[in-house]
LOVEXVO-238553 format. One record per residue (C-alpha): x negated, y negated, z. Coordinates in nm, 4 decimals. Example, Ala and Ser with C-alpha at 12.3 -4.5 7.8 and 13.67 -1.06 7.14 Angstrom:
2
<rec><px>-1.2300</px><py>0.4500</py><pz>0.7800</pz></rec>
<rec><px>-1.3670</px><py>0.1060</py><pz>0.7140</pz></rec>
END
This chain:
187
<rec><px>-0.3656</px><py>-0.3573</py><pz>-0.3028</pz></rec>
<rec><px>-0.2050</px><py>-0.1862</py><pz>-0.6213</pz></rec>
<rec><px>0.1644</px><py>-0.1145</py><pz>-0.6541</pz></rec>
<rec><px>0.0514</px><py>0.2677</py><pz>-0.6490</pz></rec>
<rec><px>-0.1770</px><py>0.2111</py><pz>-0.3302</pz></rec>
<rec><px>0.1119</px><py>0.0053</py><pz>-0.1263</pz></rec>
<rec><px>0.3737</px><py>0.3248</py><pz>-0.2310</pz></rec>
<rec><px>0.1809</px><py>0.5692</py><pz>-0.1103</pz></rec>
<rec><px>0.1069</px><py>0.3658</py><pz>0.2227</pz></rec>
<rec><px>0.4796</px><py>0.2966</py><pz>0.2821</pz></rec>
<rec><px>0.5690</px><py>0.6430</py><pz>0.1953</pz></rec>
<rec><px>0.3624</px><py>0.7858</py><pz>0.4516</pz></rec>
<rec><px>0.4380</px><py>0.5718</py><pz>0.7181</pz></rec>
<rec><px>0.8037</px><py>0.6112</py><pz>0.6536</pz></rec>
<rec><px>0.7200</px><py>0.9846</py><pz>0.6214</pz></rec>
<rec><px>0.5691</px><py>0.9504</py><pz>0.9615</pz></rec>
<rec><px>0.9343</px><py>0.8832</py><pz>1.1600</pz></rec>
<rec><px>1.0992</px><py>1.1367</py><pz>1.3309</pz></rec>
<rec><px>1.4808</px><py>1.1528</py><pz>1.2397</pz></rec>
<rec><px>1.6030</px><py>1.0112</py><pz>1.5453</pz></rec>
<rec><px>1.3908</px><py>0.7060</py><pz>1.4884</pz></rec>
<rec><px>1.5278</px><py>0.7033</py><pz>1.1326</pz></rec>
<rec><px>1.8609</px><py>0.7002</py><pz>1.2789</pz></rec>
<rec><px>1.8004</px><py>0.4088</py><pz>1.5267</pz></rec>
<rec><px>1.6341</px><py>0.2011</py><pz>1.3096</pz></rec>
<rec><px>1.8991</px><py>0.2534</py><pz>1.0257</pz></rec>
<rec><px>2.1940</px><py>0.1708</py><pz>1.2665</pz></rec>
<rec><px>2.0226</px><py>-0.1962</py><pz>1.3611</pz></rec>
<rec><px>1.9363</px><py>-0.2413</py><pz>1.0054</pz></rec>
<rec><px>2.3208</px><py>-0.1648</py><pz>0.9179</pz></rec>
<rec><px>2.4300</px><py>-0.3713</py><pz>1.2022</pz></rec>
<rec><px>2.2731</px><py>-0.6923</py><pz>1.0763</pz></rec>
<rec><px>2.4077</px><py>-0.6223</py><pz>0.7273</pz></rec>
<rec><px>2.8017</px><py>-0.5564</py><pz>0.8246</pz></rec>
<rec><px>2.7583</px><py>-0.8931</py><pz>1.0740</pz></rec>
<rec><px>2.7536</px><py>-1.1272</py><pz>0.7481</pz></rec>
<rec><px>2.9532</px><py>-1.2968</py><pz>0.4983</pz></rec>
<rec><px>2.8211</px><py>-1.0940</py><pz>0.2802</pz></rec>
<rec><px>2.9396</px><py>-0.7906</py><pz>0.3818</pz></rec>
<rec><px>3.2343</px><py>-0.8813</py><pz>0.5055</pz></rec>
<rec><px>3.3508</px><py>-1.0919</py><pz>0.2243</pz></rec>
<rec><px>3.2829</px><py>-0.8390</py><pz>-0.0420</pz></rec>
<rec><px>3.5534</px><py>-0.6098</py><pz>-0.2160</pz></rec>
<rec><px>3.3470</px><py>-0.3966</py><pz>-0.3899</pz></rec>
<rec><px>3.0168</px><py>-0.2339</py><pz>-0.2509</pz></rec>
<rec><px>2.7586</px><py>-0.0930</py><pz>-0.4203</pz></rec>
<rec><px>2.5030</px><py>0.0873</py><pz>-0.2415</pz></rec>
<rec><px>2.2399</px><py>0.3736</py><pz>-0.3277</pz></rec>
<rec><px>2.2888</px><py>0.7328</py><pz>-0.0969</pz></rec>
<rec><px>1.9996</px><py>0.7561</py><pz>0.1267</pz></rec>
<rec><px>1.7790</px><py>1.0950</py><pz>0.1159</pz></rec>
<rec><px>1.5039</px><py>1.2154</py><pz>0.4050</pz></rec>
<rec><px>1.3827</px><py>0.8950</py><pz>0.5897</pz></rec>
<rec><px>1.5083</px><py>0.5982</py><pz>0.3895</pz></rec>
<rec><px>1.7301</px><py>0.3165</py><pz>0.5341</pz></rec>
<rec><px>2.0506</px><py>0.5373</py><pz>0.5841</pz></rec>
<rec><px>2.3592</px><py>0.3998</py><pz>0.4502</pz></rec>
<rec><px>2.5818</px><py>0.7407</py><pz>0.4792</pz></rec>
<rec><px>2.7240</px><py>0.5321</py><pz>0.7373</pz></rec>
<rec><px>2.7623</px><py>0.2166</py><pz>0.5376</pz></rec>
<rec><px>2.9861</px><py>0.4283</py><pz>0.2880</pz></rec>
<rec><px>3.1988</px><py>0.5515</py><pz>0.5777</pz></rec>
<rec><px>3.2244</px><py>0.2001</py><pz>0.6888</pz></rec>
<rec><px>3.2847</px><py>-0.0074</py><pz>0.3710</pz></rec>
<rec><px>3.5562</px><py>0.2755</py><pz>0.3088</pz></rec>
<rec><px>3.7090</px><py>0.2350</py><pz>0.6698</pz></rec>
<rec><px>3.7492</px><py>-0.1118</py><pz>0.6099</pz></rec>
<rec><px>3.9302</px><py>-0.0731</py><pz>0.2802</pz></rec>
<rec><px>3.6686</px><py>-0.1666</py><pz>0.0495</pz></rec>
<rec><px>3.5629</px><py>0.0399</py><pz>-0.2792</pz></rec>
<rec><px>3.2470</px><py>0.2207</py><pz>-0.3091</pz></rec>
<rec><px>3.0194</px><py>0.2607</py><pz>-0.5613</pz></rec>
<rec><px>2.6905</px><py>0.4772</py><pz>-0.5833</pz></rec>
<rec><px>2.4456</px><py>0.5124</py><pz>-0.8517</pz></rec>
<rec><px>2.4002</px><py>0.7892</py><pz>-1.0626</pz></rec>
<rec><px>2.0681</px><py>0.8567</py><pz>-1.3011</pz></rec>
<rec><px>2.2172</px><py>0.9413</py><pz>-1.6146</pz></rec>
<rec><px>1.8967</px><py>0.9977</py><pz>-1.8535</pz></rec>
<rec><px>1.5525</px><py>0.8954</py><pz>-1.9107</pz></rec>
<rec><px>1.6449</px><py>0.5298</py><pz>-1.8106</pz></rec>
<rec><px>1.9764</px><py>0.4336</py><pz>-1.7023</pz></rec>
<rec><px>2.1929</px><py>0.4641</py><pz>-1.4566</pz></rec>
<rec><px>2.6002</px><py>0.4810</py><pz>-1.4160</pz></rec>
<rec><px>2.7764</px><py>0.3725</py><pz>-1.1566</pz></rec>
<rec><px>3.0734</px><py>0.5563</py><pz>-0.9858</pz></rec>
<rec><px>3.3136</px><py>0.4962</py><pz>-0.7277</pz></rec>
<rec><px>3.3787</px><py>0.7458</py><pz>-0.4171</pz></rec>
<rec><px>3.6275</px><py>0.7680</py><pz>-0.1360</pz></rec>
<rec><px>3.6723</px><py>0.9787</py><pz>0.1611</pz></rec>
<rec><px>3.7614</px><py>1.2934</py><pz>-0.0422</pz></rec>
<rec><px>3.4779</px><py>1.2677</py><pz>-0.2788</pz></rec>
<rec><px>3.2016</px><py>1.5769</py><pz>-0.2778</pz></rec>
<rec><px>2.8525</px><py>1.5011</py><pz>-0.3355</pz></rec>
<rec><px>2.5749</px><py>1.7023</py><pz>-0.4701</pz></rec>
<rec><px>2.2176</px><py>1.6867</py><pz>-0.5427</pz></rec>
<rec><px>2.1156</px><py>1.5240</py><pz>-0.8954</pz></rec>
<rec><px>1.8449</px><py>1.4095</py><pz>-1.0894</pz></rec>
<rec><px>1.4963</px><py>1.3661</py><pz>-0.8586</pz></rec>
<rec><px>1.7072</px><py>1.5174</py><pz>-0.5820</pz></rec>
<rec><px>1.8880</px><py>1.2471</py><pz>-0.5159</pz></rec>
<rec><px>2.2891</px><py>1.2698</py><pz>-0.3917</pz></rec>
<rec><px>2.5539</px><py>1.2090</py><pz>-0.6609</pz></rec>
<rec><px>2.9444</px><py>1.2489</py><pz>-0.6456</pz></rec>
<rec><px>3.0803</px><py>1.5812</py><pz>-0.8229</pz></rec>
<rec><px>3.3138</px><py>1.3733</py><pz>-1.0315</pz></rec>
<rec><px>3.2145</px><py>1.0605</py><pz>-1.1448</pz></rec>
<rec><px>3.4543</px><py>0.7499</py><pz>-1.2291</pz></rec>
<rec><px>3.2708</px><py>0.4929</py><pz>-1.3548</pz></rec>
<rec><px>3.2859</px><py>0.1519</py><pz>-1.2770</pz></rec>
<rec><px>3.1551</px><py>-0.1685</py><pz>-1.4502</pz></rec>
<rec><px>2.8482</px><py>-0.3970</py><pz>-1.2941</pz></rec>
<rec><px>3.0576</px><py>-0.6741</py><pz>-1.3520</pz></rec>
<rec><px>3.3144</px><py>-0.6281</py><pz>-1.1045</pz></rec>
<rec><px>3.0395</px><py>-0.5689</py><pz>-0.8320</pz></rec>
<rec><px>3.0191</px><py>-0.7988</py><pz>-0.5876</pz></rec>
<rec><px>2.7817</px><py>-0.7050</py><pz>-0.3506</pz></rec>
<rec><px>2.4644</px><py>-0.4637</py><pz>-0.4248</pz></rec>
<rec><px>2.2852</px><py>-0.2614</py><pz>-0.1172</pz></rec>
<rec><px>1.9156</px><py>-0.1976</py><pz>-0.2208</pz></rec>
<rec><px>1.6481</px><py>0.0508</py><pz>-0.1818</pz></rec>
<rec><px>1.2928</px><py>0.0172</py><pz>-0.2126</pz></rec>
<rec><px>0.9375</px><py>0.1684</py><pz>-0.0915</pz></rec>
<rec><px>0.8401</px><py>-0.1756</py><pz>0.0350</pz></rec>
<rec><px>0.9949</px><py>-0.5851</py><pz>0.0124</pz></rec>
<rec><px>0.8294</px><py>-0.8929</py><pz>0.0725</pz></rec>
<rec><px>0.9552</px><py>-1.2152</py><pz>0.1904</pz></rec>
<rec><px>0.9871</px><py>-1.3760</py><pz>-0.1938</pz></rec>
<rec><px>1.2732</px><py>-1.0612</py><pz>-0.2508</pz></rec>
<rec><px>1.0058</px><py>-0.8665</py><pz>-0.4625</pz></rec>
<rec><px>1.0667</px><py>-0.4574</py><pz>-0.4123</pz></rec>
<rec><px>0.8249</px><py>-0.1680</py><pz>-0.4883</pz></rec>
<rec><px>1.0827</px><py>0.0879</py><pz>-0.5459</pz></rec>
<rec><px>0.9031</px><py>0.4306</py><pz>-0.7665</pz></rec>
<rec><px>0.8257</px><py>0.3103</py><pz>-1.0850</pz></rec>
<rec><px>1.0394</px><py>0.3971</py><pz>-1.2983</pz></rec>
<rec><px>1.2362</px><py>0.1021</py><pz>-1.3516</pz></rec>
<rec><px>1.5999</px><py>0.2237</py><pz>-1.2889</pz></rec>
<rec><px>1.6916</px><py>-0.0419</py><pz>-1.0245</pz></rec>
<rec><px>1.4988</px><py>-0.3679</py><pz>-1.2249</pz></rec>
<rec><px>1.7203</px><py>-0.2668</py><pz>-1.5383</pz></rec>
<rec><px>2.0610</px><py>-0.2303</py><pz>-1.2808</pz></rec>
<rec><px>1.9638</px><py>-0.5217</py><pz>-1.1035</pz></rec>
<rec><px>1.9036</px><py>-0.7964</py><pz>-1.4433</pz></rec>
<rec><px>2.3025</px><py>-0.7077</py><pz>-1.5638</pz></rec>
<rec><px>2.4283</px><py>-0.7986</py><pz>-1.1739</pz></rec>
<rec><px>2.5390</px><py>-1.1687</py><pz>-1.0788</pz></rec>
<rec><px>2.6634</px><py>-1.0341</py><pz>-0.7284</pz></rec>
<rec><px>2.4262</px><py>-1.0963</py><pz>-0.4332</pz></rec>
<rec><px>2.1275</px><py>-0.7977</py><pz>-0.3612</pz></rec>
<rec><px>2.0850</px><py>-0.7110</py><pz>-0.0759</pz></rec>
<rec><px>1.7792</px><py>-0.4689</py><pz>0.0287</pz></rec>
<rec><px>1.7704</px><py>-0.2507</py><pz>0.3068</pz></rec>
<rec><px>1.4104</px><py>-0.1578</py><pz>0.5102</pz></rec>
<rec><px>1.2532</px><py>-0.0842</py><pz>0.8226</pz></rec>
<rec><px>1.0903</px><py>-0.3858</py><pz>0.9315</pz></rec>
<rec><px>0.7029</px><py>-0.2081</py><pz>0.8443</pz></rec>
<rec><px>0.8320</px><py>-0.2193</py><pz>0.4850</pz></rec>
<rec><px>0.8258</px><py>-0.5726</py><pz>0.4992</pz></rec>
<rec><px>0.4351</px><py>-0.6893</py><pz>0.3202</pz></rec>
<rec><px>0.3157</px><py>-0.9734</py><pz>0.2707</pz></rec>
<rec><px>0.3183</px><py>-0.9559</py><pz>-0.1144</pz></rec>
<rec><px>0.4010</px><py>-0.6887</py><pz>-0.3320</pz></rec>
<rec><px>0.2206</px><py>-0.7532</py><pz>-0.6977</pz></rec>
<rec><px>0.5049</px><py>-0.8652</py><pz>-0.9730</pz></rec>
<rec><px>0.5654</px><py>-0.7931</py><pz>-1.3351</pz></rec>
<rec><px>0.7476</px><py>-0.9512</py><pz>-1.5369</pz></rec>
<rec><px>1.0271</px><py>-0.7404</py><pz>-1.5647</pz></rec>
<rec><px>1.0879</px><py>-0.7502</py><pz>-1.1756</pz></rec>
<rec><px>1.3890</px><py>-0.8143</py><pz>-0.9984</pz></rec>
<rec><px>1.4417</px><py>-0.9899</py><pz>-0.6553</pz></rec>
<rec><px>1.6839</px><py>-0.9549</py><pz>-0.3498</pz></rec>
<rec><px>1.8860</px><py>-1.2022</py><pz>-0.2531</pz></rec>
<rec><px>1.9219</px><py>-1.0913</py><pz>0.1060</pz></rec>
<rec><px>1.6713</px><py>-0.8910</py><pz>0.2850</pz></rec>
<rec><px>1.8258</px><py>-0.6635</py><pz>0.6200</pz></rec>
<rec><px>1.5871</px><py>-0.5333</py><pz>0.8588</pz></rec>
<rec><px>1.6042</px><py>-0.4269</py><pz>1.2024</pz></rec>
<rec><px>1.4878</px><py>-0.7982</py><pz>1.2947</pz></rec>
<rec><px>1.8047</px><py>-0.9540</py><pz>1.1071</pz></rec>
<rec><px>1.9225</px><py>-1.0238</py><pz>0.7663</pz></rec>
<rec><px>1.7422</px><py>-1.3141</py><pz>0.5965</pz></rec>
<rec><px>1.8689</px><py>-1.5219</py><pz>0.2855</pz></rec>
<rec><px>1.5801</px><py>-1.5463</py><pz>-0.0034</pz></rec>
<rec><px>1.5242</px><py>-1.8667</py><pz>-0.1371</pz></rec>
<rec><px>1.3930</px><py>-1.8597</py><pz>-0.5241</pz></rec>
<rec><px>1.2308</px><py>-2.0590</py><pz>-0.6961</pz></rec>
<rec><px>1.1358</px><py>-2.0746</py><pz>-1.0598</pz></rec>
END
């Protein structure tokens, strides 16, 4: 199966839950994720704002905030990069580039001092390979990060291989409703 083939299956199956479902899934995916080390020994979190009937991690800000840790969200900031800014309780989003949710005022902060990164995709497999939309944004994020990755999916978004290019990046960590499982790379 093609990269474009597998999106357009995941799509519609994700497009295919009802919001409550969404919701139910999204809290045991969460709930696997906040459970480990990795969450719990990080400072700084970066995650992506969830739109329609992707893993939602509106409550994963709340959380990471609650328990005193700083939050940063991406931000598309031309044809191919992104910035990265911090939020806190008081901070007002609105919708951005592709639709997706940005904060009003942006404060940037650097990769570097990043030590955990929530991911999105369209589909993972079990090597930490993601089939995110095709335009690159999160491969050219993810290659300047040296904290752990972490991607977030419904356990259907879970293939058996997703077809790599060179310029892929991988997941360290993979959180599904099943659990959250450590990738093991090798060269």
């Amino acid at each position: 199966m093609t990269k474009a083939q597998l999106r357009k299956r995941m799509l519609k199956l994700r497009k295919a839950l009802s919001s409550d479902e969404v919701k139910r899934r999204s809290e045991s995916v969460l709930s696997h994720l906040f459970s480990h080390p990795v969450y719990r020994n990080s400072r700084i979190v970066h995650t992506y704002i969830s739109v329609d009937d992707e893993v939602d991690t509106w409550p994963l800000i709340s959380r990471a905030l609650d328990d005193g840790k700083r939050v940063v969200v991406p931000v598309v900031s031309g044809d191919e990069d992104m910035v990265h800014c911090e939020v806190d309780s008081r901070s007002e989003f609105v919708r951005g580039r592709f639709g997706l949710w940005e904060p009003k005022h942006r404060r940037e902060v650097d990769v570097k001092e990043l030590d955990l990164v929530v991911v999105p995709a369209v589909a993972f497999d079990r090597r930490g390979y993601r089939l995110g939309f095709g335009r690159g944004y999160y491969d050219r994020f993810l290659s300047q990060v040296s904290a752990p990755k972490v991607g977030l999916a419904f356990d259907f978004q879970v293939v058996p291989l997703i077809p790599e290019d060179h310029h892929d990046e991988r997941v360290d960590y993979l959180a599904t409703e099943e659990g959250i499982f450590r990738i093991f790379k090798k060269n």
